[in-house]
C-alpha positions in Angstrom: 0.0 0.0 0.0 1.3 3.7 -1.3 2.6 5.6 1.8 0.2 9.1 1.5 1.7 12.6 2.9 -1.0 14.7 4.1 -0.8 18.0 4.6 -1.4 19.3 8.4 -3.1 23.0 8.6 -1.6 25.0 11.8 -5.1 25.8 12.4 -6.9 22.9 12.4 -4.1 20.4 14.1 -4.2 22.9 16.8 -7.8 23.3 17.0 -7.5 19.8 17.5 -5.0 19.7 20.5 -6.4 22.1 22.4 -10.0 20.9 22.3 -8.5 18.6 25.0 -9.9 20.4 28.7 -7.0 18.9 30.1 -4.3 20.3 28.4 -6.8 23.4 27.8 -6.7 24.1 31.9 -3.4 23.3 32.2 -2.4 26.0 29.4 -4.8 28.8 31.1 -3.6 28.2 34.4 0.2 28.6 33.5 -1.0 31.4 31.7 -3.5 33.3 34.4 -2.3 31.7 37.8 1.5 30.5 37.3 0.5 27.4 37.4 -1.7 27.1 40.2 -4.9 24.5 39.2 -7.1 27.4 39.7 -9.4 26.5 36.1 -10.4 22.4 36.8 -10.8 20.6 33.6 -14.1 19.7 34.5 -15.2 23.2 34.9 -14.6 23.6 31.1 -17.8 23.2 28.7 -16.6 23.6 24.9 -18.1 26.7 23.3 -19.5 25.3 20.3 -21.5 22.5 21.6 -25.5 22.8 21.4 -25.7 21.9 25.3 -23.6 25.1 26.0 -25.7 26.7 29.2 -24.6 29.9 28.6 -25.6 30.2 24.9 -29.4 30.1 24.3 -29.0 30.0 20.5 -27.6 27.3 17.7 -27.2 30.8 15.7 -25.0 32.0 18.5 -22.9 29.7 19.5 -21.9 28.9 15.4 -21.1 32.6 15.1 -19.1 32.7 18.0 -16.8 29.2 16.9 -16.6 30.5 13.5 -14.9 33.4 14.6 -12.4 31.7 17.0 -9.8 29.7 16.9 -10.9 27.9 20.6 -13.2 28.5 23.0 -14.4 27.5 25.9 -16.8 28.3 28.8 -15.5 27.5 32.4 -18.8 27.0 34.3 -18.0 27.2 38.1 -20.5 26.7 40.6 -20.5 29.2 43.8 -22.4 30.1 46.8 -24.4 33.5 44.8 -25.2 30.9 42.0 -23.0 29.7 38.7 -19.9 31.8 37.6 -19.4 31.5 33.7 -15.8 33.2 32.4 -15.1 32.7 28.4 -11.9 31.4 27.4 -10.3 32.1 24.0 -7.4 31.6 22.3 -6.0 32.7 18.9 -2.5 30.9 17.7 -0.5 32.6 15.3 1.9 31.4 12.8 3.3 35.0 11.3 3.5 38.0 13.4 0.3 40.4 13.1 0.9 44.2 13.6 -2.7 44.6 14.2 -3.3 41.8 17.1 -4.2 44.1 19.7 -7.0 45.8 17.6 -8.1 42.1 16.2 -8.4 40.5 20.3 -10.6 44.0 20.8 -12.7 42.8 17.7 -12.8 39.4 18.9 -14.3 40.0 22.0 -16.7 42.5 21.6 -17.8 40.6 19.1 -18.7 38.1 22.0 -19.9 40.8 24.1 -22.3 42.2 21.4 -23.7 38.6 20.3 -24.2 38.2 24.3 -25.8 41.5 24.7 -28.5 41.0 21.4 -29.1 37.5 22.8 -30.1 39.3 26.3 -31.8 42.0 24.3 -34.4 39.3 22.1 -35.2 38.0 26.0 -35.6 41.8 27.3 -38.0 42.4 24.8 -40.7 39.3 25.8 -40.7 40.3 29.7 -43.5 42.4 31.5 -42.6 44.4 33.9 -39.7 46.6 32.6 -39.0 49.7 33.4 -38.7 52.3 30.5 -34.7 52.4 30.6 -34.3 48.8 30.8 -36.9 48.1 27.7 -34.8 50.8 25.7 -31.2 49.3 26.8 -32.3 46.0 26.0 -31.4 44.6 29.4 -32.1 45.0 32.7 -30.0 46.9 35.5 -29.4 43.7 37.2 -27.8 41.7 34.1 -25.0 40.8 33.7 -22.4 39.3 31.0 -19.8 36.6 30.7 -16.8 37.8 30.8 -13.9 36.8 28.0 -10.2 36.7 28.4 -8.3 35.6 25.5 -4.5 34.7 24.6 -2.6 35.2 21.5 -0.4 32.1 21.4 2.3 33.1 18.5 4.3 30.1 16.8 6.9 31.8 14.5 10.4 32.0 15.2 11.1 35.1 15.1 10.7 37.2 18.2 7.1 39.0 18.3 8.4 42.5 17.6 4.8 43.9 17.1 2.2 45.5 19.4 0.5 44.1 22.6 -1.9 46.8 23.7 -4.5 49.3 21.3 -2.0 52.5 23.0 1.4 50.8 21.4 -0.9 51.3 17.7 -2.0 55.1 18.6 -0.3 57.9 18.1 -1.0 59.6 21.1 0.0 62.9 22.3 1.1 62.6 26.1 -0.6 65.1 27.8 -4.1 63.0 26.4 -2.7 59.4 26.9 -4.5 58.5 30.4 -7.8 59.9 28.5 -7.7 57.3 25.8 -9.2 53.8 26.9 -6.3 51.1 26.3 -6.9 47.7 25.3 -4.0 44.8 26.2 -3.8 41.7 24.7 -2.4 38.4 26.6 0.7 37.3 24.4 2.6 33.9 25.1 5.7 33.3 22.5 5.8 29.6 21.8 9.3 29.3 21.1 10.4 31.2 24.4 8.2 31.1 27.5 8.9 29.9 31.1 5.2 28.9 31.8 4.5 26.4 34.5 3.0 23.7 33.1 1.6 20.3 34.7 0.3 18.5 31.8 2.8 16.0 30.0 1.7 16.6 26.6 2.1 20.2 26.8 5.4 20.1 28.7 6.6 18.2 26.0 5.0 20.2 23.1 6.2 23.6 24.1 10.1 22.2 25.2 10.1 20.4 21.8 8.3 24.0 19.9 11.9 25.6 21.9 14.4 23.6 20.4 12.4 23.9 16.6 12.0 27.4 16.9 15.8 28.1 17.8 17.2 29.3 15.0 20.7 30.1 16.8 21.1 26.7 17.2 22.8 24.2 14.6 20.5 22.1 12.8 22.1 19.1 12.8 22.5 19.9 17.1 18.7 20.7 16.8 17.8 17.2 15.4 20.1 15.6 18.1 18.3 17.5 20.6 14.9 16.6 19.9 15.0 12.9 18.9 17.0 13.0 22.4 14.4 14.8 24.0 11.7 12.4 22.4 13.2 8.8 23.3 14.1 10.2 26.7 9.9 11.4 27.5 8.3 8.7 24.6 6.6 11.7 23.2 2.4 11.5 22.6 1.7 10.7 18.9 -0.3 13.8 19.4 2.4 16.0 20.4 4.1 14.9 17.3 1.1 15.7 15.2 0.6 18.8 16.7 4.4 20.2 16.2 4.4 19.4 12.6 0.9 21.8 12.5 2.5 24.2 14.5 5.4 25.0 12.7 3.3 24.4 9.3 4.9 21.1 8.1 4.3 18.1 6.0 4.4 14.5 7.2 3.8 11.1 6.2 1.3 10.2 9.0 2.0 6.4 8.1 5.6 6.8 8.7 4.9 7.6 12.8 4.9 4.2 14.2 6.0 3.4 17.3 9.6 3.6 17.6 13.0 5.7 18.2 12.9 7.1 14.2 9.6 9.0 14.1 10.8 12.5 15.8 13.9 12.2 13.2 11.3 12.3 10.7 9.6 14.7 11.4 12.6 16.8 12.0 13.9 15.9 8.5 10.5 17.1 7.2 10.5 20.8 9.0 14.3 21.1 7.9 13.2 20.7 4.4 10.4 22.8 4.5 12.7 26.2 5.7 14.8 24.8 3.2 12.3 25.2 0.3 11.0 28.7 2.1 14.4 30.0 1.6 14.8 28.8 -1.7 11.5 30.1 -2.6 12.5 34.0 -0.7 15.7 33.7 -3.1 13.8 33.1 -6.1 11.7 36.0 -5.4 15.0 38.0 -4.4 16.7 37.1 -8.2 13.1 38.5 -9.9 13.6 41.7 -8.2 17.8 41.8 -8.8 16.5 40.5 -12.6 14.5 43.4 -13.0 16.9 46.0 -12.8 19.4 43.8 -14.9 16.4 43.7 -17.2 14.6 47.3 -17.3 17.0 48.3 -20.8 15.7 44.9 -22.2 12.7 44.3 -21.2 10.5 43.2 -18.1 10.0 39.6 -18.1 13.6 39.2 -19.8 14.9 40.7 -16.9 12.6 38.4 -14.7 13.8 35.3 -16.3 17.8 36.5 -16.0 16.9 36.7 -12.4 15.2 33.6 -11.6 17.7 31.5 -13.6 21.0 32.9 -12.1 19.1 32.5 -8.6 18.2 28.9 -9.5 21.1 27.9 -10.1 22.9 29.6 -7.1 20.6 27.5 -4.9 21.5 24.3 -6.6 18.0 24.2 -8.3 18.0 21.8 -11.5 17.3 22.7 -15.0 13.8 21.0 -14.5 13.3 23.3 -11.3 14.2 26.5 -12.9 11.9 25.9 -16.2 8.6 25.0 -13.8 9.7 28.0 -11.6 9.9 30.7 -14.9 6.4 29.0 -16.7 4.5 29.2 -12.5 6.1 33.0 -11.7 6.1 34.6 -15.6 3.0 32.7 -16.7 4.9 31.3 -20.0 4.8 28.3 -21.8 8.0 25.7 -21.7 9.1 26.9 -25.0 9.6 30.3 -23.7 11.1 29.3 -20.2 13.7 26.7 -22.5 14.8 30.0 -24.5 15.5 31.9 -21.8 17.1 29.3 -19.9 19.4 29.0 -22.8 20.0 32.4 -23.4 21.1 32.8 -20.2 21.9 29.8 -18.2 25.3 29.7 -19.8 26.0 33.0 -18.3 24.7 31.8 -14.9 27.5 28.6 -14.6 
């Protein structure tokens, strides 16, 4: 039977991991409370079940997943009654300039699709005084309350905003008048979280040594198969690391056994690999252009793409699918051009 190689979305492999209430609470409370089991797994209800008792509405609760990348709802019970706290969390892959203002969007959004569910109740009660009928809720109401975290999985350093007043410009004398808004960031390939749960010890120590680009690769792969044998890494862990840092693997080829975390290695070295090959391609177009602008455009192009193709080792097969996919020409074209000037590239 043919081995198959299927391609793992960031999003949805981690979607899938952190569905889990264990290693959901676990992450939360080294967030929130250092690590103290504050959140209890069993306090968690996922936010895009039908049986959700804070959402009265099908139509609510799919708006609310659709626009998330988890959440949950940590029903506790108390002695004034039940205490519901929404928890969300958005992971990201590049760095976003914008976070701060998206988290705002993200949970008023929540907010407002709590307050218009409230509001369609307000308006089928007796009783109401004028100002309540008109805000659409009563004095006494209250809402959930939402705290999300911005879990970012790149590797390079988040260099961009975490609060609304970092992406103002503000004059000083008017700063304390202007509302802030701070966003919970946790860096994936450098954080000193207390963690209890063994799958996420093991996903975030292994997410360390991937991300760590000062370290050698060939050190790197040592490290983590290491790291791997010595804790028997979780399939899932596995899984989830090659989502994470947006990489394909054979899912056939993760048996049980010491070679599976090499393999996976292998396949996220190759991947940065092709990035970079791909970022110099795109480098020899724009160096190609202005060796090309006296003779043309797409000549210039061409010259650029071929002396970076071969700089990078790329074959002559390579090079002619990379010209016809980034010039939009047919093979005859990409053949003259890589003879025209592939003898000046060697």
């Amino acid at each position: 039977m043919s081995q198959k190689k299927q391609d793992l979305k960031a999003d949805t492999v981690l979607k899938n991991y952190w569905r889990n209430n264990e290693r959901f609470a676990d992450f939360f409370n080294a967030v929130l409370f250092e690590g103290r089991q504050i959140i209890k797994p069993e306090e968690l209800e996922d936010g895009d079940t039908e049986e959700s008792s804070i959402l009265e509405h099908r139509e609510f609760v799919k708006s609310i997943q659709a626009s998330r990348d988890n959440i949950k709802i940590r029903k506790k019970s108390t002695v004034y009654g039940i205490e519901f706290v929404m928890l969300g969390m958005e992971s990201q892959e590049h760095i976003h300039y914008a976070m701060p203002m998206r988290v705002m969007g993200y949970d008023y959004g929540i907010y407002k699709k709590q307050y218009d569910s409230n509001a369609e109740v307000c308006r089928t009660l007796k009783g109401l005084e004028e100002d309540e009928y008109l805000s659409g809720m009563r004095k006494t109401d209250k809402f959930a309350a939402v705290i999300t975290v911005v879990v970012y999985y790149g590797e390079k350093p988040w260099n961009g905003a975490t609060s609304l007043h970092e992406m103002l410009n503000i004059p000083k004398e008017m700063e304390r008048y202007v509302n802030d808004y701070r966003m919970i960031l946790v860096e994936a390939r450098q954080n000193r979280l207390m963690m209890h749960n063994v799958n996420n010890v093991d996903f975030f120590n292994l997410l360390e040594i991937v991300l760590d680009r000062s370290i050698p690769r060939e050190k790197a792969k040592e490290k983590v198969i290491q790291y791997s044998e010595e804790h028997n890494t979780d399939r899932t862990v596995i899984m989830t690391l090659a989502g994470a840092t947006n990489s394909k693997i054979d899912y056939n080829a993760f048996e049980k056994g010491d070679g599976r975390m090499c393999t996976l290695f292998e396949e996220i070295a190759r991947e940065n690999e092709l990035k970079g090959i791909e970022k110099g391609i795109e480098k020899g177009i724009e160096k190609g252009i202005e060796k090309g602008k006296a003779e043309g455009k797409t000549e210039g192009k061409a010259e650029g793409i071929i002396e970076t193709g071969f700089e990078v080792g790329l074959s002559e097969h390579d090079i002619l699918e990379k010209l016809q996919s980034k010039l939009n020409i047919s093979l005859q074209m990409a053949q003259e051009y890589l003879l025209r000037f592939g003898k000046q590239a060697l």
